[in-house]
GUZA-925104 format. One line per 3 residues: number of its first residue (from 1); their letters; for each residue x, y, z of C-alpha. Coordinates in Angstrom, 2 decimals, always signed. Layout:
NUM	a	X Y Z | ...
# end
This chain:
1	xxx	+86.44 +88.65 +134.41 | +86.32 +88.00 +138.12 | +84.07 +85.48 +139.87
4	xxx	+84.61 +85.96 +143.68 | +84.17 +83.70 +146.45 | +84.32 +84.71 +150.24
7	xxx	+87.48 +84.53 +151.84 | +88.75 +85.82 +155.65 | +90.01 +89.60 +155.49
10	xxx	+93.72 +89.52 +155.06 | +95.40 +92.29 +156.25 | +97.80 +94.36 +154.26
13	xxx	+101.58 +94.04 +155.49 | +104.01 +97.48 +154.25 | +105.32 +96.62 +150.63
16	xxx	+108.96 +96.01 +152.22 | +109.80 +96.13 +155.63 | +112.45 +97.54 +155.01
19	xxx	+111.99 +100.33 +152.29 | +111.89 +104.10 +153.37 | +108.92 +106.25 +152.44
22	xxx	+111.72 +107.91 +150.47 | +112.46 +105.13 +148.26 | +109.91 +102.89 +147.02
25	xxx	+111.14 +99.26 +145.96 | +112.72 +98.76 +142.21 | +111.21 +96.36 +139.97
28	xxx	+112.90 +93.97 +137.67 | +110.46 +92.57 +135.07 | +112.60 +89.84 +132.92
31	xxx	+110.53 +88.52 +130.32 | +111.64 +85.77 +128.04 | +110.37 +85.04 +125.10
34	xxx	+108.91 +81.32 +124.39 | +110.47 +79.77 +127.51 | +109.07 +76.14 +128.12
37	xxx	+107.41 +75.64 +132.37 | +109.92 +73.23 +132.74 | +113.03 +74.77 +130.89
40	xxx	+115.10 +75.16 +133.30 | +116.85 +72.84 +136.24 | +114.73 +75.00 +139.28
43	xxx	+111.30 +74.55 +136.86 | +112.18 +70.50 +136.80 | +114.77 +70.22 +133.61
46	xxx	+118.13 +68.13 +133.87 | +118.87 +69.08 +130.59 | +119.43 +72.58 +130.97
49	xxx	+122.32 +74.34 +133.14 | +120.91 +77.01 +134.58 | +122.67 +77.99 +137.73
52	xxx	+121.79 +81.54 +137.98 | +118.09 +80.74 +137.91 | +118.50 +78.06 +140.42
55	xxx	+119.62 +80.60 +142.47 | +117.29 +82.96 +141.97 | +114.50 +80.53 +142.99
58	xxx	+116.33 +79.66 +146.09 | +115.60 +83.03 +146.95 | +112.20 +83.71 +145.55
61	xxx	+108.45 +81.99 +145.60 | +108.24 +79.71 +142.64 | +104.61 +79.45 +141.14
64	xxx	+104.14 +75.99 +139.21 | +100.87 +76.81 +137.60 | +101.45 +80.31 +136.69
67	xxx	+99.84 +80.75 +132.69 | +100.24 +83.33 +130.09 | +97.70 +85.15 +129.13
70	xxx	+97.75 +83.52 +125.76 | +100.01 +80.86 +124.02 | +101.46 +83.41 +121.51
73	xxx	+103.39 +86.46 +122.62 | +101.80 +90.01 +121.60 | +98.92 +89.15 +123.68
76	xxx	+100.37 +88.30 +126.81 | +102.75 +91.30 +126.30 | +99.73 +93.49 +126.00
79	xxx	+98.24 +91.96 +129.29 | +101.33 +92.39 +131.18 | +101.01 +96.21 +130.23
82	xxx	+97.46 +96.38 +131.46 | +96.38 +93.93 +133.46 | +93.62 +93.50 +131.04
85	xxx	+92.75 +90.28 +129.03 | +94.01 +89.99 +125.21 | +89.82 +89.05 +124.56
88	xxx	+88.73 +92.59 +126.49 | +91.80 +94.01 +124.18 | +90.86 +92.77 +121.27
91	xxx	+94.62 +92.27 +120.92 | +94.49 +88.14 +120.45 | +97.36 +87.31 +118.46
94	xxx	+100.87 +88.16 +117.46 | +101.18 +91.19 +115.47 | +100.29 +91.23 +112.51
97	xxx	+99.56 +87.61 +112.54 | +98.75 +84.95 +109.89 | +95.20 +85.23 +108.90
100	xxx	+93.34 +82.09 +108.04 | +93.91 +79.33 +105.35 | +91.38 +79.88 +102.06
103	xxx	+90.16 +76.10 +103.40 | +89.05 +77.16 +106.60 | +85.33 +77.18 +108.46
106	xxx	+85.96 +80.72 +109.72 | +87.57 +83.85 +108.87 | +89.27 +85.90 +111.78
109	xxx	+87.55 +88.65 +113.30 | +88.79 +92.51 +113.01 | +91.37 +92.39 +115.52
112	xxx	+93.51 +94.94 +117.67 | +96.84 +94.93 +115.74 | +98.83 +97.11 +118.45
115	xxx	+98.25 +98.59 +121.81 | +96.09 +101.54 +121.70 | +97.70 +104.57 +123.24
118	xxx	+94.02 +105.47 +125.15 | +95.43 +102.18 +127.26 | +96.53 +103.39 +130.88
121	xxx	+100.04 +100.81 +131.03 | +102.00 +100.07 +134.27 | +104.92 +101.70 +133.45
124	xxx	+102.64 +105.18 +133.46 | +101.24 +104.11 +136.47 | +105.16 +104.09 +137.64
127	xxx	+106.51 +106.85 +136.33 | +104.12 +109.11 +137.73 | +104.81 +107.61 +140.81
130	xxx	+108.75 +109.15 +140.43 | +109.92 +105.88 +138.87 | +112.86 +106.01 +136.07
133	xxx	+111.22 +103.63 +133.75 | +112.99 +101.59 +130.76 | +111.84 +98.99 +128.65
136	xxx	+115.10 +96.67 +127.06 | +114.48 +93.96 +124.46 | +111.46 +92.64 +122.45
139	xxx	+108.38 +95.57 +122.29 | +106.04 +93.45 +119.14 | +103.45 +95.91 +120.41
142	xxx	+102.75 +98.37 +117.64 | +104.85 +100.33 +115.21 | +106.07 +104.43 +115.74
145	xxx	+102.80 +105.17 +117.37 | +102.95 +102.85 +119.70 | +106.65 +102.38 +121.04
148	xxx	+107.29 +101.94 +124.40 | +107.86 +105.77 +125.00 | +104.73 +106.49 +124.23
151	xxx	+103.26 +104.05 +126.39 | +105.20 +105.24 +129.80 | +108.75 +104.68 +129.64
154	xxx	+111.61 +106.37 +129.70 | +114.00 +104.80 +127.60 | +113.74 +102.22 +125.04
157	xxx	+116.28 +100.07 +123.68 | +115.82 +97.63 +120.95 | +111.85 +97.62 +121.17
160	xxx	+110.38 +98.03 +117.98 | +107.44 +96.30 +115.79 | +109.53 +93.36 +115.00
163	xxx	+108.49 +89.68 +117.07 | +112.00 +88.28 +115.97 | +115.87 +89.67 +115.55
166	xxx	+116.54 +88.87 +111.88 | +120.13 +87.34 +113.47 | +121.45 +87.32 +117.33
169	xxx	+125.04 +88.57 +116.07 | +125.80 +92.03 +115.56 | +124.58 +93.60 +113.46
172	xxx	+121.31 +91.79 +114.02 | +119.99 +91.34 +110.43 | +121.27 +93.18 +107.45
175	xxx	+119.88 +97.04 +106.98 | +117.42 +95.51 +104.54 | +116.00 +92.88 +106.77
178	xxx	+112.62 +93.76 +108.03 | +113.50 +91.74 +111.54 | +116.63 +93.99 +112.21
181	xxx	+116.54 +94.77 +116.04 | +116.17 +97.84 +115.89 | +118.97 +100.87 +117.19
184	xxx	+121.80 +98.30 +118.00 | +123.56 +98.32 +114.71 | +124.61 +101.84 +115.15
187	xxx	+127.21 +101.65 +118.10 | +130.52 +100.64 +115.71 | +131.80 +97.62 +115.19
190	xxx	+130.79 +94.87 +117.40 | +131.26 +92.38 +115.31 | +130.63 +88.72 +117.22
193	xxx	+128.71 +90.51 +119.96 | +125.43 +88.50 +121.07 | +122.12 +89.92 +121.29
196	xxx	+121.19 +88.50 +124.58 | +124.82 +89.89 +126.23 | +124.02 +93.27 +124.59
199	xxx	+120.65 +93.92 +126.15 | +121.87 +92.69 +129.67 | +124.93 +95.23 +129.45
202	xxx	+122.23 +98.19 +128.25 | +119.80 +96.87 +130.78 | +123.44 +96.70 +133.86
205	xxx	+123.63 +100.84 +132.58 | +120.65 +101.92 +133.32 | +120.66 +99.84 +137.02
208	xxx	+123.44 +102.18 +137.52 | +122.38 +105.15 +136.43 | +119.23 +105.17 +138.12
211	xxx	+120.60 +103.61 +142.03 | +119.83 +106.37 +143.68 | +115.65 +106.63 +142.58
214	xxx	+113.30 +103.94 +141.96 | +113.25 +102.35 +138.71 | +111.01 +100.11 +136.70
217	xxx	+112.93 +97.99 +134.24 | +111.08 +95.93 +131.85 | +113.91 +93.56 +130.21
220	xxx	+112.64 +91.56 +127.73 | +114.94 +88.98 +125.70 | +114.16 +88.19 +122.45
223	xxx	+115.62 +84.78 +123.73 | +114.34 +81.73 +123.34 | +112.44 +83.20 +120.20
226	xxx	+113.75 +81.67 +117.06 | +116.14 +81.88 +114.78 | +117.82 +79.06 +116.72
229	xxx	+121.05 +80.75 +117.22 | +123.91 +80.42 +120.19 | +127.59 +81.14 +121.06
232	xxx	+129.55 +78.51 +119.34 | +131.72 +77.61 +122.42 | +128.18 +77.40 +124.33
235	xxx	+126.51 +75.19 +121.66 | +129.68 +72.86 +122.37 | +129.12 +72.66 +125.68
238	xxx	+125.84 +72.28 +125.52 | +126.28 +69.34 +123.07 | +127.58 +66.93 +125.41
241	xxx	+125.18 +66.81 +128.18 | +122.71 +64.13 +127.65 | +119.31 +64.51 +126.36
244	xxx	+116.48 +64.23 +129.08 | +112.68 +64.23 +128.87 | +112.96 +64.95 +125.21
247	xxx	+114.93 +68.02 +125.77 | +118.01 +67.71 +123.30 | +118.56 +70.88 +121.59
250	xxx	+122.05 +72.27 +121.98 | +121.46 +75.47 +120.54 | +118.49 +75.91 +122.54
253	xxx	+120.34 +75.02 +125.32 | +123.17 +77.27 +124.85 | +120.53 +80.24 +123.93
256	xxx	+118.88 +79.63 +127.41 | +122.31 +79.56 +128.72 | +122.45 +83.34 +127.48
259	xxx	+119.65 +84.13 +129.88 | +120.94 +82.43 +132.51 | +123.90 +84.25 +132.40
262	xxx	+121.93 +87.52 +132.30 | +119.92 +86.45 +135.11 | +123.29 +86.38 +136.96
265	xxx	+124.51 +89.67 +135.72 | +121.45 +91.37 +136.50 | +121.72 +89.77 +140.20
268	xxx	+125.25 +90.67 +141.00 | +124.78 +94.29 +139.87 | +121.74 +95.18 +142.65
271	xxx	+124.13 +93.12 +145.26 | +126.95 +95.21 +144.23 | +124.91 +98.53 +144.39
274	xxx	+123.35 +97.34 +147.79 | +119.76 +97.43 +146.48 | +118.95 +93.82 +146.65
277	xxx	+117.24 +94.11 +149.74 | +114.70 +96.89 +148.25 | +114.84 +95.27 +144.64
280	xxx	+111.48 +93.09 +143.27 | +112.53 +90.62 +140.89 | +109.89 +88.86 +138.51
283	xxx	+111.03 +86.14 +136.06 | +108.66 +84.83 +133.31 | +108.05 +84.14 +129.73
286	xxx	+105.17 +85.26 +127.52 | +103.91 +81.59 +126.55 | +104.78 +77.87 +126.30
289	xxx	+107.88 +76.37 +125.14 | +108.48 +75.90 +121.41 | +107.17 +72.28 +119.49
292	xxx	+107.02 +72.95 +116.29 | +110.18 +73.95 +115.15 | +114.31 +72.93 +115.54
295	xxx	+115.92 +69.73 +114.36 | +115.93 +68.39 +116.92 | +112.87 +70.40 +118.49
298	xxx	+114.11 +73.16 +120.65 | +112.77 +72.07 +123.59 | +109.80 +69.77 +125.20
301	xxx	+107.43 +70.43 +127.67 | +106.70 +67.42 +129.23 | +104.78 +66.10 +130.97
304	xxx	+102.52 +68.71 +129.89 | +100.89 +68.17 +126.68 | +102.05 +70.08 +123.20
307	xxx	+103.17 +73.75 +123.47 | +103.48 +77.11 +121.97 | +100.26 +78.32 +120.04
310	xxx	+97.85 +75.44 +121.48 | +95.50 +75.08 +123.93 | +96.98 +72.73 +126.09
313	xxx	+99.06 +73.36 +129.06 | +102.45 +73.37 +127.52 | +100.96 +76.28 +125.30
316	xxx	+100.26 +77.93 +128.00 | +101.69 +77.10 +130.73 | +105.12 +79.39 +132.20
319	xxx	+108.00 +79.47 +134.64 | +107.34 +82.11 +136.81 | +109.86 +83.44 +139.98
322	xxx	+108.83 +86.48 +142.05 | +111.67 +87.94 +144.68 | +110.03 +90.19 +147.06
325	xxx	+112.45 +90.78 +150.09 | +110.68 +90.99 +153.24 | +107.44 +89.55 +151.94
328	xxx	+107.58 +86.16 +150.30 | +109.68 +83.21 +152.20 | +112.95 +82.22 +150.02
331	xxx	+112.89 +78.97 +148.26 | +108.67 +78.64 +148.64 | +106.33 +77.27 +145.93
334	xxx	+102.54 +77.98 +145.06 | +100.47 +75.88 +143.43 | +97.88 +78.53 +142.83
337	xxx	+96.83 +79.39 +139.22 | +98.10 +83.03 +138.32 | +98.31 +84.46 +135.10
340	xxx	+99.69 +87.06 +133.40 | +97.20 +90.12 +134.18 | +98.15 +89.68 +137.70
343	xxx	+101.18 +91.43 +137.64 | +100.01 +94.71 +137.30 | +97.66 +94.76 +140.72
346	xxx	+100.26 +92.65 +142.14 | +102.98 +95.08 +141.60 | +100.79 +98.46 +142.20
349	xxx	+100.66 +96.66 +145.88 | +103.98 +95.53 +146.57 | +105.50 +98.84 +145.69
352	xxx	+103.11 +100.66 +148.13 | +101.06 +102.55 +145.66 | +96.94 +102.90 +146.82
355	xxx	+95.42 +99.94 +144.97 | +93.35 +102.71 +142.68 | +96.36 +102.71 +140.53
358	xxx	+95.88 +99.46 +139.62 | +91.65 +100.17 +138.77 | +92.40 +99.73 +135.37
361	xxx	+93.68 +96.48 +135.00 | +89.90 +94.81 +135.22 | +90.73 +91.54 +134.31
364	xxx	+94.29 +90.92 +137.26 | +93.79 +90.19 +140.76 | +96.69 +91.57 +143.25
367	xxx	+98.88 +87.64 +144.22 | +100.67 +89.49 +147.07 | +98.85 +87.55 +149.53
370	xxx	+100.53 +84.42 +147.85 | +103.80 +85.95 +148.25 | +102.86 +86.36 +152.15
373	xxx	+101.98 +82.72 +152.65 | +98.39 +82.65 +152.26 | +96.82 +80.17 +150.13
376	xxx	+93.61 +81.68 +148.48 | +93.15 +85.00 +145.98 | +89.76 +86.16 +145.26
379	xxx	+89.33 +84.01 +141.73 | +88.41 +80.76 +140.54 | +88.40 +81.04 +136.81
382	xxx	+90.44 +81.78 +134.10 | +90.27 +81.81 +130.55 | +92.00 +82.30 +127.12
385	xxx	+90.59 +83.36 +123.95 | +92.29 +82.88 +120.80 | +89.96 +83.60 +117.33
388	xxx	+92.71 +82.57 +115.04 | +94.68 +80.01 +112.91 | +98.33 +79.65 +113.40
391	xxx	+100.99 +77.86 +111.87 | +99.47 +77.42 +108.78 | +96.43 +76.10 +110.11
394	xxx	+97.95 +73.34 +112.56 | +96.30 +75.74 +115.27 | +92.65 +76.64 +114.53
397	xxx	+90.10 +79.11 +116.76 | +89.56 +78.14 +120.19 | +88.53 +78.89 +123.90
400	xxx	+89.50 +77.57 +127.76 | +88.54 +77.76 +130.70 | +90.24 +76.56 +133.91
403	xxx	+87.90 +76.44 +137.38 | +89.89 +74.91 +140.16 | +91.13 +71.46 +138.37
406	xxx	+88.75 +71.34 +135.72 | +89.76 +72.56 +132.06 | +87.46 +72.69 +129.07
409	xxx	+88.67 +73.54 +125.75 | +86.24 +74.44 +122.74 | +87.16 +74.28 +119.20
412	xxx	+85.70 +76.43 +117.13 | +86.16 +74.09 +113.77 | +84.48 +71.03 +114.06
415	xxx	+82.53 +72.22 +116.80 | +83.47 +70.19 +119.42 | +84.61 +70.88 +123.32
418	xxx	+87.16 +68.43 +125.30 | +87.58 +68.28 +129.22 | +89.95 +67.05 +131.52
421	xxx	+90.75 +67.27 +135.12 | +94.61 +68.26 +135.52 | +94.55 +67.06 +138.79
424	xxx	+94.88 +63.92 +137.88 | +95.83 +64.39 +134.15 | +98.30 +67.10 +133.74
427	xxx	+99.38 +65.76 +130.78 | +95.65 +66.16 +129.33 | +95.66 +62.68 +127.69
430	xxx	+92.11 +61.45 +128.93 | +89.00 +63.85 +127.59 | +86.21 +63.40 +130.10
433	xxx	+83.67 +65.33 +127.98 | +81.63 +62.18 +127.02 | +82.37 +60.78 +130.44
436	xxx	+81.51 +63.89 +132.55 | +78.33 +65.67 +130.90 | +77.78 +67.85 +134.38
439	xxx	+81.21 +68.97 +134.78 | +81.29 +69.91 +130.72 | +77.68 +71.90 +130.82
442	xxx	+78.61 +73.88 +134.00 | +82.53 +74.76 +132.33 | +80.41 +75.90 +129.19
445	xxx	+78.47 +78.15 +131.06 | +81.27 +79.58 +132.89 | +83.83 +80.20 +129.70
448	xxx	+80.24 +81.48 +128.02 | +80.03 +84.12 +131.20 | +83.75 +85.31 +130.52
451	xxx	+83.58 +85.87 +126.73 | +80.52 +88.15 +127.25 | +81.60 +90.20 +130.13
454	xxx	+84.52 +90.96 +128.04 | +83.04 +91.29 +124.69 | +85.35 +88.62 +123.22
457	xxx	+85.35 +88.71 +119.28 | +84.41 +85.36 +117.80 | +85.36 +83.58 +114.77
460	xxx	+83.63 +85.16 +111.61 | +81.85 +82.00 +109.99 | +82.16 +82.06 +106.08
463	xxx	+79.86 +82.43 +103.90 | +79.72 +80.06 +100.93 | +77.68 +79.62 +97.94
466	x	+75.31 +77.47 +97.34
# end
């Protein structure tokens, strides 16, 4: 949903300064999976060695309260694909999901378990634009029907139902395993080959085979994502830096490592084709850094409060980098909330396609006038909907809504709504609910407006006997 305020016309600059009507920009889309806001030493971290990434924000507009579109993945995959919000989807948790414990108040409505085909995606809107279009890594978006090329790409590689590779080694889970990535195992024997390496080499072929047209290349790691699993000789490393801000997790640290590295690969290969002047680079992860599991935990998110699956910020709050030669000023940051349905508008626009390409994606709002230094977008809302139980119940139905600094979260069980200002409590530690009855009403309204417009599916109450 959109609520607009009035704003002074901006006017549209070209896409790239630079770029030919012959060739339209590329676009690098690296998604990683449960990557923590502050995982990484550019997003705040001096745990993590992340030198590629440094560099890439050195060169790119950093957005420090960019959100997912939800704080599990298949949702904010979904809205990344059409700019449309998991609640007007119907697609509001990971797929298949966990249904909800025989002891809870509500039973989980009949969701969207994949992404209808009838969905018009952004790699369609590509492709039919002349862009080569591949999709690399982690699909969790539907089975056979719904692969990714059926849903406007090219080529796929390694996208298949499965949230999670069954192992990171070659041959990525055993034939039997349910979680084996899919189409690697296949190639001979690889035997210590990593999972993260292997997707950046498939992901360095297709660069090449595709620098002389545009291309659209969606690479999406199944790193962080658990099983906790690293390069040994990385893990070492990794093991004697010392812990920070309750980031302590070698593995973790040597799996983000993997990215890192990828991040570099990927880099070097449009410098060494010459297309890193006409080459837009986005760099993000699909929700909040993982809590809940690793011994130690695999990573913190602090200062923000909890993380993957909740409501709070570190649920859903991301890194996000966006390179756009000519347009945004290297090394920048933007404090202005963005979220994950933006990227389709945004990147309809930066690649010079009429903004009618982009009709579809109801619920995004085009953040290229970020990227050229303004300091407004037409929006002053957003909101996540999430009608299910996760973790066995730790996480239980809820709603948010964010207007300006003001957040209100409402439980479903137990009824009950908290509120807190991040401006001055990003860590959300101090619920002004009680304290702030105006501010609480007016948020209610607001997050009552959005679940409508969309048609939101709510919690099924149970019925009991009596």
């Amino acid at each position: 949903m959109r609520f607009l305020f009035l704003l002074s016309l901006v006017v549209s600059l070209p896409a790239f300064s630079n770029a030919t009507p012959e060739r339209k920009p590329n676009v690098i889309f690296i998604l990683v999976d449960d990557m923590g806001a502050s995982d990484g030493g550019c997003f705040g971290s001096s745990f993590y060695d992340t030198p590629e990434l440094n560099g890439l924000a050195s060169q790119s507009m950093r957005f420090t309260s960019a959100y997912a579109s939800c704080a599990v993945c298949s949702p904010t995959r979904a809205a990344i694909m059409t700019g449309k919000a998991p609640a007007r989807l119907h697609l509001t948790d990971w797929i298949p999901g966990e249904g909800a414990p025989t002891s809870s108040k509500f039973r989980i409505p009949d969701w969207q378990q994949s992404l209808p085909l009838s969905e018009t995606t952004l790699p369609e809107v590509l492709k039919n634009a002349g862009y080569a279009t591949a999709h690399i890594g982690k699909w969790h978006l539907g089975g056979v029907a719904e692969l990714p090329e059926k849903q406007g790409f090219d080529l796929n590689i390694a996208g298949g139902h499965i949230g999670h590779p069954a192992s990171f080694f070659w041959p990525y889970g055993e034939p039997s395993n349910s979680h084996r990535v899919p189409g690697l195992a296949d190639t001979g024997d690889k035997a210590g080959e990593y999972l993260t390496d292997r997707l950046t080499e498939d992901a360095i072929r297709f660069i090449e085979s595709n620098k002389d047209r545009p291309f659209y290349l969606n690479l999406a790691h199944y790193a962080v994502h658990t099983p906790l699993q690293a390069k040994p000789a990385m893990i070492e490393v990794a093991a004697k830096r010392p812990a920070a801000n309750g980031q302590s997790n070698a593995v973790y640290s040597a799996m983000l490592k993997s990215v890192d590295e990828s991040v570099g690969r990927i880099l070097r290969t449009i410098e060494r084709l010459d297309l890193e002047s006409n080459t837009i680079i986005v760099f993000t992860s699909d929700n909040g850094g993982v809590v809940h599991a690793g011994k130690p935990v695999a990573t913190s998110n602090s200062p923000l409060r909890k993380g993957k699956g909740f409501a709070y910020e570190g649920g859903l709050r991301v890194p996000l980098l966006i390179k756009a030669p000519g347009i945004n000023k290297p090394g920048t940051t933007c404090d202005v909330p963005v979220i994950s349905t933006d990227f389709f508008p945004t990147l309809v626009e930066l690649v010079g396609l009429d903004s009618r390409e982009a009709s579809t994606a109801l619920d995004g709002i085009s953040i290229a006038p970020l990227l050229r230094g303004g300091s407004q977008i037409p929006r002053t809302d957003l909101f996540w909907h999430y009608p299910h139980y996760w973790n066995g119940g730790v996480v239980s139905p809820y709603s948010v809504i964010r207007s300006g600094s003001w957040k209100l979260i409402r439980f479903y069980e137990g009824g009950r709504e908290e509120l807190y200002d991040l401006k001055n409590d990003p860590s959300e530690e101090h619920d002004q609910s009680e304290k702030n009855s105006g501010q609480r009403q007016e948020l209610r309204k607001r997050l009552d407006a959005c679940l409508s417009s969309v048609g939101a599916q709510l919690p099924v109450p149970r019925i009991t006997d009596k």
